[in-house]
C-alpha positions as CSV (number, residue, x, y, z in Angstrom):
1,X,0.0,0.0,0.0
2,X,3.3,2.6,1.0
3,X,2.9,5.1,-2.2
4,X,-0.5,4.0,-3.1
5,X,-2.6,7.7,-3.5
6,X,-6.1,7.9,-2.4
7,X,-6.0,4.2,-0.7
8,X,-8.7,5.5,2.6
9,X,-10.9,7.3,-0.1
10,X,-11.0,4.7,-2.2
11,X,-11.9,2.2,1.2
12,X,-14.8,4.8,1.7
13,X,-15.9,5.2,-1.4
14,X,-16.1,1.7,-1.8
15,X,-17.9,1.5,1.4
16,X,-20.0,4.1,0.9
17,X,-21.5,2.4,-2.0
18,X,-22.1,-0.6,-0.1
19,X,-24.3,1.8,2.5
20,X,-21.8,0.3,5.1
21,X,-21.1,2.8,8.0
22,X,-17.7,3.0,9.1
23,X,-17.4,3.2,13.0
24,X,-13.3,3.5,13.3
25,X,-10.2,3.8,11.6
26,X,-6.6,3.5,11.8
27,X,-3.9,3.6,9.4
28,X,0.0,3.3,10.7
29,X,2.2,6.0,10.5
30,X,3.9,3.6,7.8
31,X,1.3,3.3,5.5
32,X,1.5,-0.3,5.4
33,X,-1.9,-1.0,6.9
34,X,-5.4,0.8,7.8
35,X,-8.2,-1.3,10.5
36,X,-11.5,-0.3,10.4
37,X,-14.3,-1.4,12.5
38,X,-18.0,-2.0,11.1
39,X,-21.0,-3.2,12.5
40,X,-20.9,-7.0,12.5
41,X,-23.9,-7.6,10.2
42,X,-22.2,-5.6,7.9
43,X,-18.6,-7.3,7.9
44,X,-18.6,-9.7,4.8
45,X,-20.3,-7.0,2.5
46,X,-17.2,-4.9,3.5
47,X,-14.7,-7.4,2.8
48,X,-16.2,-7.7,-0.6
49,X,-16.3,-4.5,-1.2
50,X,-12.8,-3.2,-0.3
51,X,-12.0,-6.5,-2.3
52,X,-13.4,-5.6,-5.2
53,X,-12.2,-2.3,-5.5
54,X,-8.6,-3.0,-5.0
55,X,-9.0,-6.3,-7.1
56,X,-6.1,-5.7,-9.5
57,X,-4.5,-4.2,-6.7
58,X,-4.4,-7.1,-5.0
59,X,-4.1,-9.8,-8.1
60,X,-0.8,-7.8,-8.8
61,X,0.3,-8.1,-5.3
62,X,0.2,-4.6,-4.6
63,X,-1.9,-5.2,-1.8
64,X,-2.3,-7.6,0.6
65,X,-5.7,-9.4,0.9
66,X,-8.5,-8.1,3.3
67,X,-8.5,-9.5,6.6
68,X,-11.3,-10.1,8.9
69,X,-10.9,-10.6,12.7
């Protein structure tokens, strides 16, 4: 993700879409990762979502996959 421009808009936007409400976020100081807390009923839609939109991100191994915890 370190140089990637726009990666938390494009998480909300992608979001947004979805109608998914975003109750926290954090991204390190590093820019290697960002956390974000959503309600539970709302957690796989979100995973597919940010998925979706960073799909060639990811295939090129740009990005890592989502994880859920």
């Amino acid at each position: 993700m370190v140089g990637l421009v726009g990666t938390a808009e494009r998480i909300f936007a992608a979001l947004s879409r979805c109608d998914i409400n975003v109750m926290l976020i954090t991204q390190a100081s590093s820019e290697h990762s960002i956390c974000l807390a959503v309600p539970p009923h709302a957690m796989a839609a979100a995973k597919e979502a940010i998925e979706e939109e960073f799909r060639r991100e990811i295939k090129d191994k740009i990005v890592d996959e989502v994880v859920v915890w």
